[in-house]
C-alpha positions as CSV (number, residue, x, y, z in Angstrom):
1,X,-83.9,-133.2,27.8
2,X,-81.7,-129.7,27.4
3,X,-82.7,-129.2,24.0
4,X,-86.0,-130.0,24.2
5,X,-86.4,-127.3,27.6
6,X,-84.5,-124.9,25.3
7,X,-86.8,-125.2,22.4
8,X,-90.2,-125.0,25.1
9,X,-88.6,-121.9,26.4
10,X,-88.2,-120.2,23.0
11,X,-91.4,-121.1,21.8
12,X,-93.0,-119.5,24.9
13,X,-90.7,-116.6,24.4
14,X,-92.1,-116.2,21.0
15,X,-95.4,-116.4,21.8
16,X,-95.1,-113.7,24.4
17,X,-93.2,-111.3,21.7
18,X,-96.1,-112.3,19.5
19,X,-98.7,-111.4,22.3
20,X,-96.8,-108.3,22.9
21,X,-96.5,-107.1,19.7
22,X,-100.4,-107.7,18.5
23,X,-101.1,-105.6,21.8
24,X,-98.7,-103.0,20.6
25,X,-100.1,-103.6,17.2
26,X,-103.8,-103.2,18.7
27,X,-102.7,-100.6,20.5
28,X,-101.3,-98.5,17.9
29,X,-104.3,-98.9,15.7
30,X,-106.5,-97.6,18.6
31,X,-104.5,-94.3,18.6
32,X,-104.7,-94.2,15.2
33,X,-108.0,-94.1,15.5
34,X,-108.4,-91.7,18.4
35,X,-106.1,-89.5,16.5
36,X,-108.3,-89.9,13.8
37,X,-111.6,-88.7,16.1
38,X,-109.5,-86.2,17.7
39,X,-108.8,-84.8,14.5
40,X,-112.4,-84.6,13.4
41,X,-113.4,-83.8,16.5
42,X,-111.0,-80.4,16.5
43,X,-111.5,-79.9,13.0
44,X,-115.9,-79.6,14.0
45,X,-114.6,-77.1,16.8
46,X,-113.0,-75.2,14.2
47,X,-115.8,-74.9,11.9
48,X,-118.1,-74.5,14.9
49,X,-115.8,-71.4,16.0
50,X,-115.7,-70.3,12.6
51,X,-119.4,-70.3,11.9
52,X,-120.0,-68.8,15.2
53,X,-117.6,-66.1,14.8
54,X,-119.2,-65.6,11.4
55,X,-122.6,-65.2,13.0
56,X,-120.6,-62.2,15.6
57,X,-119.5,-60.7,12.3
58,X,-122.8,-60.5,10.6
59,X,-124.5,-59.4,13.9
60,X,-121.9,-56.9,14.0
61,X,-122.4,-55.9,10.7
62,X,-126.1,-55.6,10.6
63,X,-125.7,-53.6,14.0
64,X,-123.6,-50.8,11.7
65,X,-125.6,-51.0,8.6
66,X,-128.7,-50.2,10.7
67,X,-126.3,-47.1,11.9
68,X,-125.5,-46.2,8.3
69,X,-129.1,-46.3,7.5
70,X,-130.0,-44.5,10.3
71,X,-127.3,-41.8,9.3
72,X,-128.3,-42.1,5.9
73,X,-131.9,-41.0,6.5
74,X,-131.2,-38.0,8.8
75,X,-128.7,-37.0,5.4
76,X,-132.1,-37.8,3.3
77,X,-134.4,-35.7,5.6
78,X,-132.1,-32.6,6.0
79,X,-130.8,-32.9,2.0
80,X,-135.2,-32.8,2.2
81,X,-135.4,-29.9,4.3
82,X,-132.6,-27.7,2.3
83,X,-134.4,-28.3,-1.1
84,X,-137.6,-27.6,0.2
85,X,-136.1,-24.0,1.8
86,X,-134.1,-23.5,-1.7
87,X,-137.6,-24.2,-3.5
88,X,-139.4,-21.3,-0.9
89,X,-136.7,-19.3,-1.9
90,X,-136.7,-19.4,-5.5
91,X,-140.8,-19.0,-5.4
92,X,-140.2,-15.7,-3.2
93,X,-137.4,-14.6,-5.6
94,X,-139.8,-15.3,-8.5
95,X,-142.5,-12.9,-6.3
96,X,-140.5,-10.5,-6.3
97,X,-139.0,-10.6,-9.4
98,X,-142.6,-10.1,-10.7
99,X,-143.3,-7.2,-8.2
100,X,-140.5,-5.6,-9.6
101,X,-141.3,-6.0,-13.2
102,X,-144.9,-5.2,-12.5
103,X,-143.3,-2.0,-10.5
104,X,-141.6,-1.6,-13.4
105,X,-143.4,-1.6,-15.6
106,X,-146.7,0.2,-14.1
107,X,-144.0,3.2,-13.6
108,X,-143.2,3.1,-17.5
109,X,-146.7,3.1,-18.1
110,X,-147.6,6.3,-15.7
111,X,-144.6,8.1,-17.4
112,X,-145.7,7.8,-20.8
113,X,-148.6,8.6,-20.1
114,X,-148.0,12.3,-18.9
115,X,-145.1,12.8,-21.2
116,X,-147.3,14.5,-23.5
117,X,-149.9,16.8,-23.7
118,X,-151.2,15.7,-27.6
119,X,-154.0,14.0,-28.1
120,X,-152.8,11.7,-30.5
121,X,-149.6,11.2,-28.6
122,X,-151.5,10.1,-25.4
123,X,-153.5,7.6,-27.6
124,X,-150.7,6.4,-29.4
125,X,-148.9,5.5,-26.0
126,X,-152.2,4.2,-24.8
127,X,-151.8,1.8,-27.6
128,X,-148.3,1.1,-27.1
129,X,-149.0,0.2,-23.6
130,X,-151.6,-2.2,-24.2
131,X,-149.2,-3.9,-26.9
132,X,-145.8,-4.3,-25.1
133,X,-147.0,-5.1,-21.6
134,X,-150.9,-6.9,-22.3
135,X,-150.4,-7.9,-25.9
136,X,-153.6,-6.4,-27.1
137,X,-153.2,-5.4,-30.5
138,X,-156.2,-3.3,-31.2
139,X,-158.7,-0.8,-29.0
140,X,-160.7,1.9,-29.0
141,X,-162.1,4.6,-26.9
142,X,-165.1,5.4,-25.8
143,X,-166.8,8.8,-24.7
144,X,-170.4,10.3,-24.2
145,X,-171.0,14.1,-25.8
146,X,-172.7,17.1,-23.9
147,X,-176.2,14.8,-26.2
148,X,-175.4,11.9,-25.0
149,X,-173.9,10.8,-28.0
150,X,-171.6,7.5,-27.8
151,X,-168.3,8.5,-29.5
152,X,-165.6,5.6,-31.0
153,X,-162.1,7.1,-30.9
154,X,-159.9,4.8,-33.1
155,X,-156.1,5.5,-34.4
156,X,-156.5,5.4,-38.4
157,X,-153.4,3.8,-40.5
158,X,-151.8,7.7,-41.0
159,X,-151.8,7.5,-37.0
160,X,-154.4,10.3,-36.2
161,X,-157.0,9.5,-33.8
162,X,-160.5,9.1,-36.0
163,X,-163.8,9.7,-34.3
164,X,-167.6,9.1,-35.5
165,X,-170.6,8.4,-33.1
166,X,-171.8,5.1,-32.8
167,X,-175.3,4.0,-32.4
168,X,-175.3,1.0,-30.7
169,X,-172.3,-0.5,-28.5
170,X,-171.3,-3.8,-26.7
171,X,-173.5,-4.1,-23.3
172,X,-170.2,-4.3,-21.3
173,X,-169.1,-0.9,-22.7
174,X,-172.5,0.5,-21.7
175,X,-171.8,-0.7,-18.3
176,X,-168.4,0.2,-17.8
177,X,-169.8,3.5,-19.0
178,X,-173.0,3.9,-16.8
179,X,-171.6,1.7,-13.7
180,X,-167.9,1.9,-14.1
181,X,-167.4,-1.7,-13.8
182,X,-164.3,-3.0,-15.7
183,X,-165.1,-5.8,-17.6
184,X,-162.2,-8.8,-17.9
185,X,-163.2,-12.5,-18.9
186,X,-160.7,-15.2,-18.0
187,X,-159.4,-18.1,-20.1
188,X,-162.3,-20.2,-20.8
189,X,-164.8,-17.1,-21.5
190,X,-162.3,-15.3,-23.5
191,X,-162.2,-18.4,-25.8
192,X,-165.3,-18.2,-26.8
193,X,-165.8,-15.2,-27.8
194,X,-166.1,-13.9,-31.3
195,X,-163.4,-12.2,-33.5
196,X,-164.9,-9.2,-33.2
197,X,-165.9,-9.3,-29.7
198,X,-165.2,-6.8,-27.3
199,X,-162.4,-8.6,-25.0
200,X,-162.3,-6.0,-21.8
201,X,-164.0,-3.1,-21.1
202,X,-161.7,-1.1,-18.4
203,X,-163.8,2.2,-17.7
204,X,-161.6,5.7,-17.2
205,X,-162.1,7.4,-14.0
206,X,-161.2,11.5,-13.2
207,X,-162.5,12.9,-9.7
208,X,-165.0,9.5,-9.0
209,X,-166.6,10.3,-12.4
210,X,-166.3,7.8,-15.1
211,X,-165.5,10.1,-18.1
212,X,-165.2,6.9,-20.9
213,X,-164.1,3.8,-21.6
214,X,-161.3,1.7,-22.9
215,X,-162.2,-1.3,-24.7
216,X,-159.3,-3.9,-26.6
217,X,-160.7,-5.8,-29.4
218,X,-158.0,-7.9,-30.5
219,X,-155.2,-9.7,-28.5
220,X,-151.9,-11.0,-29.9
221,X,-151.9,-14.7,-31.3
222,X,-149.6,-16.1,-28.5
223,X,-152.3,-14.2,-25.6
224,X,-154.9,-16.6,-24.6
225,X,-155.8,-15.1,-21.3
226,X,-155.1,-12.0,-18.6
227,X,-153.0,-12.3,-15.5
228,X,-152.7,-10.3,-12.8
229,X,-150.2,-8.0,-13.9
230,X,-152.8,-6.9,-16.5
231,X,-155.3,-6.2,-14.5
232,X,-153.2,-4.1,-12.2
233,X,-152.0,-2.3,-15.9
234,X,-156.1,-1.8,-16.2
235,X,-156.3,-0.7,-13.2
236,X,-153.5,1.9,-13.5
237,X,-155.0,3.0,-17.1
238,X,-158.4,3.6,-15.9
239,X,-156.8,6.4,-13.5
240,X,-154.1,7.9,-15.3
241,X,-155.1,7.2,-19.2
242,X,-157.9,9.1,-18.6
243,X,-156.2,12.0,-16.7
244,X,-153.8,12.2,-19.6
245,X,-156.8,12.5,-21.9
246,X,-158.6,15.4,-20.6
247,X,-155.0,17.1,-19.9
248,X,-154.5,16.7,-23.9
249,X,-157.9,17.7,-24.3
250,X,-158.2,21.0,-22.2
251,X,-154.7,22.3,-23.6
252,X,-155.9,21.7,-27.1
253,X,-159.3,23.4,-26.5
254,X,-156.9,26.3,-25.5
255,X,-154.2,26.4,-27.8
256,X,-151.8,24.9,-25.9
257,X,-151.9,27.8,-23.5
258,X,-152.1,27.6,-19.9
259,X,-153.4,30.2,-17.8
260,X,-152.1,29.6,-14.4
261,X,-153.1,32.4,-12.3
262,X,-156.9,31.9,-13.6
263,X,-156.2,28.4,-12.7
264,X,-154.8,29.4,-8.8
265,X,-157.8,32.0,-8.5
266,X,-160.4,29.8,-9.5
267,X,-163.1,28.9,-6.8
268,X,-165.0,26.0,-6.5
């Protein structure tokens, strides 16, 4: 009866270990398990806090690349504003480097001019002029005689000046003569004129009396047109050309003598 108790007692014994230990078995693999979710759980939180921390980042960095543009624009607009000054200034410079060569060169002309008291001399600068500073290469002068006669005044190949009368002259001459209106096409108009065309007509003035006229016939290859500087060069050669000329021509008529004290007592 002893054994068999004994062997009752350990089988129940064993069962409860057995119990036990599927419990502790059960219970293990539950925290496994939790573990398992935890883990998952913690690692979504860390991806969650990383994408969200991500999201600060680029927030933050669009808020200082809208800054830098920002920035960069006022840079733009005043790097804008500086070239736009430096571009005033190099278009006043350029004004006024082309006062001073038309200064220049208007005070060359006026000096050659009266640096002589020959005929041929004045016509010869005349010519000169109209080469270096208009680029007309050939002209001629025009005068009326005490008949009325239309005289040419040309500068032959020896370099004397050669006059004939001429019958008939370009309308524009006429006028310049008769109205004193100069006479200067632009561009388009000069192109179509003939070869032998007059190209301007610049009438010579002495006391408000138009005394003759200045006409160029041919203009370098490379001129295609008149600017501004040329017309103030007309301009100054309707004045002072012509007060060179009757200069040259009243010292010739007397022998290149002066006679100033019949000049200071003469009355009007």
């Amino acid at each position: 009866m002893t054994d068999s108790s004994d062997s009752n007692n350990v089988h129940s014994r064993a069962e409860e270990f057995l119990q036990v230990f599927k419990k502790g078995a059960e219970f293990t693999q539950d925290l496994l398990k939790e573990n398992e979710r935890l883990r998952f759980r913690l690692l979504e939180l860390e991806q969650k806090n990383r994408a969200e921390a991500t999201t600060v980042e680029l927030q933050l960095l669009k808020q200082q690349l809208q800054l830098v543009e920002v920035e960069k624009k006022n840079i733009l607009d005043k790097i804008g504003t500086v070239e736009r000054e430096n571009l005033d200034f190099t278009h006043r410079y350029a004004e006024i480097e082309a006062d001073n060569n038309l200064l220049a060169n208007l005070y060359i002309t006026t000096y050659q001019l009266h640096s002589t008291f020959e005929v041929r001399e004045v016509f010869r600068v005349i010519e000169e002029i109209l080469l270096n500073l208009v680029g007309a290469d050939e002209c001629s002068l025009f005068f009326r005689d005490e008949n009325n006669l239309l005289i040419q005044s040309v500068m032959n190949d020896e370099g004397e000046p050669e006059v004939r009368v001429v019958g008939n002259s370009d309308p524009r001459i006429d006028l310049a003569l008769t109205e004193g209106q100069i006479w200067i096409p632009d561009s388009e108009e000069l192109a179509q004129l003939d070869e032998s065309a007059v190209k301007a007509a610049i009438p010579l003035w002495v006391d408000g009396h138009v005394i003759g006229v200045l006409a160029i016939y041919r203009l370098l290859a490379q001129k295609n047109g008149f600017s501004g500087i040329d017309e103030e060069i007309f301009g100054l050669l309707g004045e002072h050309a012509a007060m060179a000329i009757c200069t040259a021509v009243l010292r010739q008529e007397h022998d290149g003598q002066i006679d100033f004290k019949r000049g200071f007592l003469a009355r009007t």
